[in-house]
N, CA, C and O atoms as a Tripos MOL2 file, in Angstrom:
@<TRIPOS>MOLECULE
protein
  276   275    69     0     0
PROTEIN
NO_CHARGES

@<TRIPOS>ATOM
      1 N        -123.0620   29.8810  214.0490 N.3       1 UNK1
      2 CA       -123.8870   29.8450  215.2360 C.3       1 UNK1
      3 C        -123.7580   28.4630  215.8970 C.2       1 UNK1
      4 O        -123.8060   27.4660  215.1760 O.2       1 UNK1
      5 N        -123.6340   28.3720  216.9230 N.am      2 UNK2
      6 CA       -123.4200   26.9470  217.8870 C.3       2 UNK2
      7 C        -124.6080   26.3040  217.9280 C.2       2 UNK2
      8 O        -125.5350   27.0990  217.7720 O.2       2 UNK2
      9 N        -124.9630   25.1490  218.0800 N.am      3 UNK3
     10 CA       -125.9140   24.7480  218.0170 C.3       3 UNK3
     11 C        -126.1050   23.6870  219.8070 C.2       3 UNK3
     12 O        -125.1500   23.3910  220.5240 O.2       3 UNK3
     13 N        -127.3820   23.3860  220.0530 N.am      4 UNK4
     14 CA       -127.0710   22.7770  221.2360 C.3       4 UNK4
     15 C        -126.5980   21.5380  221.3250 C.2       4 UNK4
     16 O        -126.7710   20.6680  220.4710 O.2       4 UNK4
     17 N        -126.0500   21.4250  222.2490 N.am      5 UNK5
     18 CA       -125.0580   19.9120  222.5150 C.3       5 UNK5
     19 C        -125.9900   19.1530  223.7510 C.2       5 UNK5
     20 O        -126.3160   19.7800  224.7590 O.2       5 UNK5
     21 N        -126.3390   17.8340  223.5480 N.am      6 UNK6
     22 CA       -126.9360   16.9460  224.3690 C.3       6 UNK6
     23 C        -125.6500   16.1000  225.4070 C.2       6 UNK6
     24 O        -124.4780   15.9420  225.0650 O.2       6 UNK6
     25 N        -126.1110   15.7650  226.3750 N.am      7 UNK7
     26 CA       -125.7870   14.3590  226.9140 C.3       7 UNK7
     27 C        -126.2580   13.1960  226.8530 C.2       7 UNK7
     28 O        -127.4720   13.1030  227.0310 O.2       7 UNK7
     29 N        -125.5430   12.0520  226.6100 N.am      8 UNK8
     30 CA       -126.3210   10.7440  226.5940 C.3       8 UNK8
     31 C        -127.3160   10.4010  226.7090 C.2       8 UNK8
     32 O        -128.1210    9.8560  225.9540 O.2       8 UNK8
     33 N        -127.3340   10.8630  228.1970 N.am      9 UNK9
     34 CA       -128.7360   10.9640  229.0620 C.3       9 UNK9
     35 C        -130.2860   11.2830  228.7230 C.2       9 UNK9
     36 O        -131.3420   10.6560  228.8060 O.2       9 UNK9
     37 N        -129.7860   12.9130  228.1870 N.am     10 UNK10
     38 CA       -130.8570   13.8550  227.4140 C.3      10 UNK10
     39 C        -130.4380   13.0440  225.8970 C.2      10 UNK10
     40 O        -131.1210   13.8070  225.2150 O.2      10 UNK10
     41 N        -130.0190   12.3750  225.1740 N.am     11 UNK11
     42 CA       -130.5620   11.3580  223.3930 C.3      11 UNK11
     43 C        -130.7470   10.5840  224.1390 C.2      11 UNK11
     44 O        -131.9440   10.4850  223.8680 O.2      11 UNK11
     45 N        -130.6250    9.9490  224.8370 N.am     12 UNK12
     46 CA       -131.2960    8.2710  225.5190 C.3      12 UNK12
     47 C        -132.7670    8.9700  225.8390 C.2      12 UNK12
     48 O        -133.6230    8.6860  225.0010 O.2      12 UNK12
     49 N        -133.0970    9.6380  226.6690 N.am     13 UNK13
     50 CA       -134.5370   10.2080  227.1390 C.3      13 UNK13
     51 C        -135.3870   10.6140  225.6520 C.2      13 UNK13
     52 O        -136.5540   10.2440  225.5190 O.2      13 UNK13
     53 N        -134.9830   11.0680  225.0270 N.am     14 UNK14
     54 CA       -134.8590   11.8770  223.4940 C.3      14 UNK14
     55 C        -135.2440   10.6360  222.5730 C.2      14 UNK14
     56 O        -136.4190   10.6390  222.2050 O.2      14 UNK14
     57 N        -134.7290    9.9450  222.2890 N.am     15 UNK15
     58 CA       -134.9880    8.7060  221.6270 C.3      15 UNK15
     59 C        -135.4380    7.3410  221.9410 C.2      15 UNK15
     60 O        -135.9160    6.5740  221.1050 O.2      15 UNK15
     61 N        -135.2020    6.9840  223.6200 N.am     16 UNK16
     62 CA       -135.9450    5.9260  223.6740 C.3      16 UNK16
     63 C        -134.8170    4.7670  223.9570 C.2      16 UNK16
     64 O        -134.9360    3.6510  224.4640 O.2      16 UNK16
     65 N        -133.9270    5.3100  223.5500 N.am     17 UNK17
     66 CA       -132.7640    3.9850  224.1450 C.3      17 UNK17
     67 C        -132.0090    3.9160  225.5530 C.2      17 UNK17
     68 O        -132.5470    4.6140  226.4120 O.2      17 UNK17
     69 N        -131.0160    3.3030  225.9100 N.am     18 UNK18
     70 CA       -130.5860    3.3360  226.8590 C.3      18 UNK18
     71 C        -129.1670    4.0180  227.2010 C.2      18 UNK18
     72 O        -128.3540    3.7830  226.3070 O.2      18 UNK18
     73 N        -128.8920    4.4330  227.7590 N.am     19 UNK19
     74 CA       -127.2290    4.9640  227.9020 C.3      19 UNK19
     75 C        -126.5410    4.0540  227.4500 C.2      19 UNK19
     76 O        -125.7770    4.2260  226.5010 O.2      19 UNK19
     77 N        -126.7410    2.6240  228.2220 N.am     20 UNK20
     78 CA       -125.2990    1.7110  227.6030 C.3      20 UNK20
     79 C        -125.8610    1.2070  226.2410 C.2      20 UNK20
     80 O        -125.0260    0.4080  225.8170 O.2      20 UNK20
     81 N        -126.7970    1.2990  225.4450 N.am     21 UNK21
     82 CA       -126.6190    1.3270  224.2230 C.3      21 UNK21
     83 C        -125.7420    2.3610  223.3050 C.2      21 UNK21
     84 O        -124.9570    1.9440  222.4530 O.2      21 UNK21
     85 N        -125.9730    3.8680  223.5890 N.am     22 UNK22
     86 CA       -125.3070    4.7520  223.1650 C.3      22 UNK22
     87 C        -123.7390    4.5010  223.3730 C.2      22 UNK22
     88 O        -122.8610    4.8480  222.5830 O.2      22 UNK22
     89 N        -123.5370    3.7540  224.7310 N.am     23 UNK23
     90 CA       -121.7310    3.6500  224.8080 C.3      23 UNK23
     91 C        -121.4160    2.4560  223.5150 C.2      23 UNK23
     92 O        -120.4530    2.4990  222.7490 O.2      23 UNK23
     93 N        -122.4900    1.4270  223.5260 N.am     24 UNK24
     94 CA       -122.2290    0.5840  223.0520 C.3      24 UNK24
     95 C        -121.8840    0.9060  221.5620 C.2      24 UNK24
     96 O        -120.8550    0.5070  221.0180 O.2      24 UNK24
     97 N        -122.9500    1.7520  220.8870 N.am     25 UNK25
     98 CA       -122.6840    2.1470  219.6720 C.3      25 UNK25
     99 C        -121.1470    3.3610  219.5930 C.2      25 UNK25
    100 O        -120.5860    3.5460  218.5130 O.2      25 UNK25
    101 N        -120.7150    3.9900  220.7500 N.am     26 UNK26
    102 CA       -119.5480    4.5990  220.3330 C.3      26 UNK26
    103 C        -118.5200    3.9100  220.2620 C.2      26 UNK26
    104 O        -117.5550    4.1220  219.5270 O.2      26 UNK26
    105 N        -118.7410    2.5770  221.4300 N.am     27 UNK27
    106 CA       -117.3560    1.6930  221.0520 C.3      27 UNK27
    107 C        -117.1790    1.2670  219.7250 C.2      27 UNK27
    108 O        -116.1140    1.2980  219.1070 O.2      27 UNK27
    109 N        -118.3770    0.8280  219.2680 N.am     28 UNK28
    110 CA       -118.6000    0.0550  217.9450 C.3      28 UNK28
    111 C        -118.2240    0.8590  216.8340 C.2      28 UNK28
    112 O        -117.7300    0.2780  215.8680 O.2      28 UNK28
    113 N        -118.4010    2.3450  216.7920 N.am     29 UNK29
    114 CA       -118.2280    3.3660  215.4530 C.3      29 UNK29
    115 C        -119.3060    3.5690  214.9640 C.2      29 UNK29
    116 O        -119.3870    4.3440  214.0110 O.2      29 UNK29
    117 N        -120.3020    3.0060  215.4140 N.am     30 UNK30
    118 CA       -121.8790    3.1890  214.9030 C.3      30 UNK30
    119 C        -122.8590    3.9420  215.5930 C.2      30 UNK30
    120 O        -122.4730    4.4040  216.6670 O.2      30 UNK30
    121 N        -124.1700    4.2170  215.2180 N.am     31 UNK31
    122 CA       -124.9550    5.4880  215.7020 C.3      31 UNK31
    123 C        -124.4230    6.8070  215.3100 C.2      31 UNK31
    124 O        -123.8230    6.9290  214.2420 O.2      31 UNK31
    125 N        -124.6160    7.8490  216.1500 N.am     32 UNK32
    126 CA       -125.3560    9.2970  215.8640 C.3      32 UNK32
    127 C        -123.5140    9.8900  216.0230 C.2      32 UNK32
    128 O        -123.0100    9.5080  217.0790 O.2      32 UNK32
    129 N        -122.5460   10.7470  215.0920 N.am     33 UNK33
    130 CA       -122.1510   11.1010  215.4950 C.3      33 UNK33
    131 C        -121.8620   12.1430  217.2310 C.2      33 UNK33
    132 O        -122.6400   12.8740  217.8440 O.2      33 UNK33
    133 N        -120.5360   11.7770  217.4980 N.am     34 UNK34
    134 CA       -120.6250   12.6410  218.8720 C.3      34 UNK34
    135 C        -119.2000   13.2030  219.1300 C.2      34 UNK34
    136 O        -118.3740   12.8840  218.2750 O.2      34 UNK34
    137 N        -118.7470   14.0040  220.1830 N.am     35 UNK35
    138 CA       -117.9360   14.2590  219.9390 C.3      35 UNK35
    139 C        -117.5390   14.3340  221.5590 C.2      35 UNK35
    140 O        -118.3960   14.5470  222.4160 O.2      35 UNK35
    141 N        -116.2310   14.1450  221.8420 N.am     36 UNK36
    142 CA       -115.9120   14.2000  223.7180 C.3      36 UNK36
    143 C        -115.4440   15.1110  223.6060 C.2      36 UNK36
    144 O        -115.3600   15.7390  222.5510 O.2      36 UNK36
    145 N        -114.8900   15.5210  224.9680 N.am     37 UNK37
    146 CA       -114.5620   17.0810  225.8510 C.3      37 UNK37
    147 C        -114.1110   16.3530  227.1940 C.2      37 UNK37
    148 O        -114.8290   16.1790  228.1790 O.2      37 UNK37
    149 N        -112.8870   15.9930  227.0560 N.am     38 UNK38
    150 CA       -112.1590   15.2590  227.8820 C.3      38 UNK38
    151 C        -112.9160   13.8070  228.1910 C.2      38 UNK38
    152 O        -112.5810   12.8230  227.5310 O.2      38 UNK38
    153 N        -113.9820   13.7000  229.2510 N.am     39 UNK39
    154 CA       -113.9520   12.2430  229.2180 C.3      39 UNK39
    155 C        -115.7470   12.7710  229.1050 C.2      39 UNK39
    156 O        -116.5590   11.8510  229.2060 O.2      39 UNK39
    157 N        -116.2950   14.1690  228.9060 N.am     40 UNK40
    158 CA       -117.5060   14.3190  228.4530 C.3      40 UNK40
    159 C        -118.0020   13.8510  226.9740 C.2      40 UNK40
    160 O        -117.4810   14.2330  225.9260 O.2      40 UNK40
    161 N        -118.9500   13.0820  227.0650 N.am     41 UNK41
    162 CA       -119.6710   13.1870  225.4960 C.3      41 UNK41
    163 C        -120.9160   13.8850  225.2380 C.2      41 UNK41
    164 O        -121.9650   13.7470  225.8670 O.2      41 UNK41
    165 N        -120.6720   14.7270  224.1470 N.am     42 UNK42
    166 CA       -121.9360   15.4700  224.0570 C.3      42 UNK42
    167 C        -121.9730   15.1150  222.7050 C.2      42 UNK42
    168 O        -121.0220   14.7170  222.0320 O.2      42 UNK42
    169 N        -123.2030   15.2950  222.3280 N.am     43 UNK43
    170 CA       -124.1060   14.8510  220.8880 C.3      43 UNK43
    171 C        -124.3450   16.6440  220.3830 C.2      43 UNK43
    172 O        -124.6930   17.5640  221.1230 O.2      43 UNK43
    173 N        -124.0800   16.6970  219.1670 N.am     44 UNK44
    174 CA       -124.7240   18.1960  218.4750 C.3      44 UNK44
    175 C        -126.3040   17.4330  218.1860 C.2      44 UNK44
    176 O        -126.3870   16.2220  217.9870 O.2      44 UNK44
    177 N        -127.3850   18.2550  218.2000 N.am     45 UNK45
    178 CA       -128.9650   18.3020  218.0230 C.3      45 UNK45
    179 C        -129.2380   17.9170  216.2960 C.2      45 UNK45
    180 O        -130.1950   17.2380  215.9250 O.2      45 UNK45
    181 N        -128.2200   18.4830  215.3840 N.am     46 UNK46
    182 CA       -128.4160   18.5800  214.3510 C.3      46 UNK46
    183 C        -127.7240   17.6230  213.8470 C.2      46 UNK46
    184 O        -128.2140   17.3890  212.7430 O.2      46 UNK46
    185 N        -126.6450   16.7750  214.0940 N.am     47 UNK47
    186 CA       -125.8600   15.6530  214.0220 C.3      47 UNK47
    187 C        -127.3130   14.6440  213.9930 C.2      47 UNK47
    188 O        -127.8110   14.0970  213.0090 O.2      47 UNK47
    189 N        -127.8740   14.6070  215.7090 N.am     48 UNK48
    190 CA       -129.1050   13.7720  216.0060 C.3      48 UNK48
    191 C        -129.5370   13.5650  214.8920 C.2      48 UNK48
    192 O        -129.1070   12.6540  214.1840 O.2      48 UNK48
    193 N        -130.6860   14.5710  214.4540 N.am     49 UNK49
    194 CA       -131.6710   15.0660  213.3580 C.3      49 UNK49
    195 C        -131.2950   14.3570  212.1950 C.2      49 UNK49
    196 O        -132.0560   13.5230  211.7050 O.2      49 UNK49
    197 N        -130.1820   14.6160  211.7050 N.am     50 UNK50
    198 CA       -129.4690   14.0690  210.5430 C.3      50 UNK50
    199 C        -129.2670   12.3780  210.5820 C.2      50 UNK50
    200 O        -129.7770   11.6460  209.7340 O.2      50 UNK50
    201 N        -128.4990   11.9230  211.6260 N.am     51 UNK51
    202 CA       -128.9300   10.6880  211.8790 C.3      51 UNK51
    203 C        -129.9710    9.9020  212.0560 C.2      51 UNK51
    204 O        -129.8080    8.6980  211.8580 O.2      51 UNK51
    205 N        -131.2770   10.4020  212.4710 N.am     52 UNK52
    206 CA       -132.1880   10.1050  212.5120 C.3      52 UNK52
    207 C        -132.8600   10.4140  211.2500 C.2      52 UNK52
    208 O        -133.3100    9.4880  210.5750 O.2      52 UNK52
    209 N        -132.9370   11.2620  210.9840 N.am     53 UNK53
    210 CA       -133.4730   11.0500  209.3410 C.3      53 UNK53
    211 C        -133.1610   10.2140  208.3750 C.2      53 UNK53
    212 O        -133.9510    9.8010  207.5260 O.2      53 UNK53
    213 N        -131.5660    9.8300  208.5030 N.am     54 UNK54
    214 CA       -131.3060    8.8080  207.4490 C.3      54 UNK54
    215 C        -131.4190    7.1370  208.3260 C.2      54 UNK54
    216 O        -130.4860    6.3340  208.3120 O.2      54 UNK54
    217 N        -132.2440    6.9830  208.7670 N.am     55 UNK55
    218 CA       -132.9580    5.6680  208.8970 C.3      55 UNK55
    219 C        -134.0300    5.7200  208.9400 C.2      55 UNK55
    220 O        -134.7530    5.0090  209.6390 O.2      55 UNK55
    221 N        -134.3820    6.6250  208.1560 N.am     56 UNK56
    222 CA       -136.3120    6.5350  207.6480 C.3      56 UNK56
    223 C        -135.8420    5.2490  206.8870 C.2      56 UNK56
    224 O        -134.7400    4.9190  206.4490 O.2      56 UNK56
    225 N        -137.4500    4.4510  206.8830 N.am     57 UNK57
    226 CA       -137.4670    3.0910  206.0750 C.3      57 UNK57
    227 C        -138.5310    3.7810  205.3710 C.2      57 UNK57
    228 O        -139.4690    4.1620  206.0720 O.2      57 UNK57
    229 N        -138.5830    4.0540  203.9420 N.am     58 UNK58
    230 CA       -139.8940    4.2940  202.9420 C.3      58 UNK58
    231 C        -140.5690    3.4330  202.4900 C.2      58 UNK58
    232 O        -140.0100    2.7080  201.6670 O.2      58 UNK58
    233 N        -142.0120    3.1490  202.8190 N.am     59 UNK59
    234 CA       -143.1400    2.6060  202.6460 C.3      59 UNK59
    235 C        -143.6240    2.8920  201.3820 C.2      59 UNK59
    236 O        -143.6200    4.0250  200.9010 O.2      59 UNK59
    237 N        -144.1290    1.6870  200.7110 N.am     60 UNK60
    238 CA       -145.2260    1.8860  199.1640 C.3      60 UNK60
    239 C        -145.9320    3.3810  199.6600 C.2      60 UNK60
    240 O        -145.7980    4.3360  198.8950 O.2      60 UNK60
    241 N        -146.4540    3.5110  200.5520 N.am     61 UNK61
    242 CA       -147.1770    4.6350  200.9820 C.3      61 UNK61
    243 C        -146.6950    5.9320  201.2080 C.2      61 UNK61
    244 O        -147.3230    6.9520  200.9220 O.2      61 UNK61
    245 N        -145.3210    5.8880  201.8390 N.am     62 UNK62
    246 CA       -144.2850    7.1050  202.1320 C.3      62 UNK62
    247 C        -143.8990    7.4900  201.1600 C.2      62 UNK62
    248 O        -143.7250    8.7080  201.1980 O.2      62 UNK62
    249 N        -143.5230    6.7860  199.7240 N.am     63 UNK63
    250 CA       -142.3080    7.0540  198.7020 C.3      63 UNK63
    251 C        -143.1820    7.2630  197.8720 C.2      63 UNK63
    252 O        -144.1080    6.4640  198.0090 O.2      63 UNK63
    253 N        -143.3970    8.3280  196.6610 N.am     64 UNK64
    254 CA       -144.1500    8.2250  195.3380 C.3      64 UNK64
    255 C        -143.5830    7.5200  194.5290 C.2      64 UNK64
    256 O        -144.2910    6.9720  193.6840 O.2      64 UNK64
    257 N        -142.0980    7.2900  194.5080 N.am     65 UNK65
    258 CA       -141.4750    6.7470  193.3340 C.3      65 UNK65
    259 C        -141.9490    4.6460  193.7260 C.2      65 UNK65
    260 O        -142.1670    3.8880  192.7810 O.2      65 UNK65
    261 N        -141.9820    4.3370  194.6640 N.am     66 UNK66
    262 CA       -142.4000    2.9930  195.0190 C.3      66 UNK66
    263 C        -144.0320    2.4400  194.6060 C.2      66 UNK66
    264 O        -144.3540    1.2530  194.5580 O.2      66 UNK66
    265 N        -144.9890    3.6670  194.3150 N.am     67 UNK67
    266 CA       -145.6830    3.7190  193.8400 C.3      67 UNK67
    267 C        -146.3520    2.7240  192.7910 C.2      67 UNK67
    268 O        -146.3110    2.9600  191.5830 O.2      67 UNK67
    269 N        -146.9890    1.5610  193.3420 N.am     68 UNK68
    270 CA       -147.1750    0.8440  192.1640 C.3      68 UNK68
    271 C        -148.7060    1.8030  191.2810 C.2      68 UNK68
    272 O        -149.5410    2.5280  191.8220 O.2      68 UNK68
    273 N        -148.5950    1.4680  190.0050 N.am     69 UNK69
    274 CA       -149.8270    2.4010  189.1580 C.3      69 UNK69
    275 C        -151.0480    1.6340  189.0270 C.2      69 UNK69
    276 O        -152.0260    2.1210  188.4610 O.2      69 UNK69
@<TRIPOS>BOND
     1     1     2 1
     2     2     3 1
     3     3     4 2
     4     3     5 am
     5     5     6 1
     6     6     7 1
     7     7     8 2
     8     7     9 am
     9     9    10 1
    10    10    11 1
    11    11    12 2
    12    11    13 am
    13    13    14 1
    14    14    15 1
    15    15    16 2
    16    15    17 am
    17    17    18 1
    18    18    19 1
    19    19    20 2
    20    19    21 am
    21    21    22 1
    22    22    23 1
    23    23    24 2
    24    23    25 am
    25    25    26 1
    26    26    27 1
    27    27    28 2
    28    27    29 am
    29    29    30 1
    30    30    31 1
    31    31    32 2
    32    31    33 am
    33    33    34 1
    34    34    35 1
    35    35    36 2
    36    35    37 am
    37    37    38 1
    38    38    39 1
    39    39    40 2
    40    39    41 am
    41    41    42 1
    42    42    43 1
    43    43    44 2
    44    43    45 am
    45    45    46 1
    46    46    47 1
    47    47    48 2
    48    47    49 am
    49    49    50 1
    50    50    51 1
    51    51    52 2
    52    51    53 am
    53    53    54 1
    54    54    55 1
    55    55    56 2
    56    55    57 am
    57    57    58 1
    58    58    59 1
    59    59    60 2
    60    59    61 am
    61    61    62 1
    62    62    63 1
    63    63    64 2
    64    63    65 am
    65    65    66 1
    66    66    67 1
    67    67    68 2
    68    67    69 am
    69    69    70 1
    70    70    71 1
    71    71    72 2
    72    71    73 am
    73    73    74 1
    74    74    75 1
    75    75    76 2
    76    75    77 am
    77    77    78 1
    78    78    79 1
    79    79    80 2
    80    79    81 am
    81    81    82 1
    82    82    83 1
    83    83    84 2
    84    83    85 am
    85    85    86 1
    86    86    87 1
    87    87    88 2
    88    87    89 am
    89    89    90 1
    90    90    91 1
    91    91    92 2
    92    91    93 am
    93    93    94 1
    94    94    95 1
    95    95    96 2
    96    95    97 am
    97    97    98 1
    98    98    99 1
    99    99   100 2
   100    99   101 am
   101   101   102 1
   102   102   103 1
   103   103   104 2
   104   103   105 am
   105   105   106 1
   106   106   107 1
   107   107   108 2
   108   107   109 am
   109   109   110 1
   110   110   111 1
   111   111   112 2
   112   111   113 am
   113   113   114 1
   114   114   115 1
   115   115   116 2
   116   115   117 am
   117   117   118 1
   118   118   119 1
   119   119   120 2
   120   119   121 am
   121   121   122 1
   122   122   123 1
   123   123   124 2
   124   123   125 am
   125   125   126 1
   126   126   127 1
   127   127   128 2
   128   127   129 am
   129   129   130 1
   130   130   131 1
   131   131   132 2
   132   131   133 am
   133   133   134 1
   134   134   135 1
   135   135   136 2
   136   135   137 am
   137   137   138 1
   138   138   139 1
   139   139   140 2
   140   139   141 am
   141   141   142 1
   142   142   143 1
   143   143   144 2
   144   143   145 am
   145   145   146 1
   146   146   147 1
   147   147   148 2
   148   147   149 am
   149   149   150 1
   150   150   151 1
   151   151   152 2
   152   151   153 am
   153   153   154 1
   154   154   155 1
   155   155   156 2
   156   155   157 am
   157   157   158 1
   158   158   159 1
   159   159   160 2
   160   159   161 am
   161   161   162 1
   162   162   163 1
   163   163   164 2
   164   163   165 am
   165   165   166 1
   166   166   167 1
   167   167   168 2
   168   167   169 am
   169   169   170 1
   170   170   171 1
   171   171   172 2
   172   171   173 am
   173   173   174 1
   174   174   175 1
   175   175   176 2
   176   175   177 am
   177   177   178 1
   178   178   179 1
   179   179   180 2
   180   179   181 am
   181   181   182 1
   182   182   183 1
   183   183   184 2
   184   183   185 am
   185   185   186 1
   186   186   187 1
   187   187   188 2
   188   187   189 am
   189   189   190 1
   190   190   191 1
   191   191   192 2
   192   191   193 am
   193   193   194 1
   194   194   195 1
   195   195   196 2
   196   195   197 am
   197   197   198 1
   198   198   199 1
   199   199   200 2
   200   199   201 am
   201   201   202 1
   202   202   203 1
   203   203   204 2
   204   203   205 am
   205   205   206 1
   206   206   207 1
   207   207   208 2
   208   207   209 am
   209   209   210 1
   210   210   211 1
   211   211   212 2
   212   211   213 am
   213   213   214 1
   214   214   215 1
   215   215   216 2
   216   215   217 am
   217   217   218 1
   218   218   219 1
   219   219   220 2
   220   219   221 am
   221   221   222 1
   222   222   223 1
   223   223   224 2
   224   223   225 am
   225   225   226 1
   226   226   227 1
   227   227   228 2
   228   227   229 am
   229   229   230 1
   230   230   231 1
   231   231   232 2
   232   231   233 am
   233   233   234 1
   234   234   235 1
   235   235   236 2
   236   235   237 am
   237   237   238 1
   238   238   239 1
   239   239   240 2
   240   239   241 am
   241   241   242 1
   242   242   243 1
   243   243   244 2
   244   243   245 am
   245   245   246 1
   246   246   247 1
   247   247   248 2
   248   247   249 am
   249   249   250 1
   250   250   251 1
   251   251   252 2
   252   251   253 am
   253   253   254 1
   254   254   255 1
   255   255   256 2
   256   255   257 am
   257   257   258 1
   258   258   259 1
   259   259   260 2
   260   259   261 am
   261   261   262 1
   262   262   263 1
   263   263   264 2
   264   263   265 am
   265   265   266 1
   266   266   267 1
   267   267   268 2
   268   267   269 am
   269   269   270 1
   270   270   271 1
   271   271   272 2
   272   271   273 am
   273   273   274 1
   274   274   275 1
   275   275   276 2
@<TRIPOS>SUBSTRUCTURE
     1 UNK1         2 RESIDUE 1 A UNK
     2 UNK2         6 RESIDUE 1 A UNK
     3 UNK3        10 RESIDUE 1 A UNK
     4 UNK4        14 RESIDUE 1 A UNK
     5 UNK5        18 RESIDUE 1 A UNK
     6 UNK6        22 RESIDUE 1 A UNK
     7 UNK7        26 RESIDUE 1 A UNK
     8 UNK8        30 RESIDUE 1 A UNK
     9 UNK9        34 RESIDUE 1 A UNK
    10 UNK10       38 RESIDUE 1 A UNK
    11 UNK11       42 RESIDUE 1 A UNK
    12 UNK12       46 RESIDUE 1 A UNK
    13 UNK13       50 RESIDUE 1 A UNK
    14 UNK14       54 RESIDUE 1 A UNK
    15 UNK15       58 RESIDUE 1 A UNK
    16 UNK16       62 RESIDUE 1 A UNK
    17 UNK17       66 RESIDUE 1 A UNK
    18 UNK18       70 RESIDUE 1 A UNK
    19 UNK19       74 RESIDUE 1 A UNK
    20 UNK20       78 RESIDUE 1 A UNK
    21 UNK21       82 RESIDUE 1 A UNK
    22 UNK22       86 RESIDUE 1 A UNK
    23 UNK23       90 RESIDUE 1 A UNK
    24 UNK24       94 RESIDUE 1 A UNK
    25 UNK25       98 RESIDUE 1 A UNK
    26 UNK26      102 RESIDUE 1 A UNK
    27 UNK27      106 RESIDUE 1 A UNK
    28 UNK28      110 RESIDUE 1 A UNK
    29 UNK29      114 RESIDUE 1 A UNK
    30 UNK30      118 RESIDUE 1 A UNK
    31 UNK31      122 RESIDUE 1 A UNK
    32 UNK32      126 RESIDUE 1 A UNK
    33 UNK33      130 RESIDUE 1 A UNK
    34 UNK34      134 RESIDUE 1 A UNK
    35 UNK35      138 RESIDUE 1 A UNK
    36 UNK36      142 RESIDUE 1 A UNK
    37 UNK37      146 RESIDUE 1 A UNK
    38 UNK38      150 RESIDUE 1 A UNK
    39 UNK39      154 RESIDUE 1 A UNK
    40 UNK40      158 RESIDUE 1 A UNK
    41 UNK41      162 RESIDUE 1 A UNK
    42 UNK42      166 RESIDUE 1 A UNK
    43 UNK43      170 RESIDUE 1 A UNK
    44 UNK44      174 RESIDUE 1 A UNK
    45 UNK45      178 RESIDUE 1 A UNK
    46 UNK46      182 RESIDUE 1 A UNK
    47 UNK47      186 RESIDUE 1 A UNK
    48 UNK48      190 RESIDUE 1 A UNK
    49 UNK49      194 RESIDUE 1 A UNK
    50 UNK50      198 RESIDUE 1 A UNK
    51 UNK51      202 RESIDUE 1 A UNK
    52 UNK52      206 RESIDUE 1 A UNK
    53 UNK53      210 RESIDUE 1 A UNK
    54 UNK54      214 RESIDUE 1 A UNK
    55 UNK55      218 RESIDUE 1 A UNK
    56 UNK56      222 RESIDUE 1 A UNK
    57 UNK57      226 RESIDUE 1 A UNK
    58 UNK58      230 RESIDUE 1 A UNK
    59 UNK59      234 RESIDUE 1 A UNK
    60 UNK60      238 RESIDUE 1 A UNK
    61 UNK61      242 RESIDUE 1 A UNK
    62 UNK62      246 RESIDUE 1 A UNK
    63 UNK63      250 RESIDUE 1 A UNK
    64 UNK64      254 RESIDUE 1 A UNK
    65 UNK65      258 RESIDUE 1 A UNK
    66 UNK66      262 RESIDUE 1 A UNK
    67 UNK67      266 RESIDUE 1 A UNK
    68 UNK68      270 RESIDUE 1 A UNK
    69 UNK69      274 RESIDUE 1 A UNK
């Protein structure tokens, strides 16, 4: 099943950053996987999700295992 594909535009609005950050991180190799379509870039939703989940920072409070007793 396909999943939806964003523009810059719509993850910049979506997250809070700016477009030329997002270019900035594709020049660099860093941030949210993406993928072009000639000189289009579109982001998969679930790529996002995934990227964004793995920069949770876990808190004494968030993590049980950090848990002091």
């Amino acid at each position: 099943m396909a999943t939806k594909k964003l523009s810059p535009q719509e993850v910049a609005d979506m997250y809070g950053v700016k477009t030329c950050t997002l270019a900035r991180w594709r020049c660099k190799k860093v941030g949210p996987r993406y993928a072009k379509l000639g000189s289009r870039v579109m982001y998969d939703i679930e790529d996002l999700e995934d990227w964004f989940t793995s920069r949770c920072v876990h808190t004494r409070d968030s993590a049980p295992q950090l848990r002091k007793r």
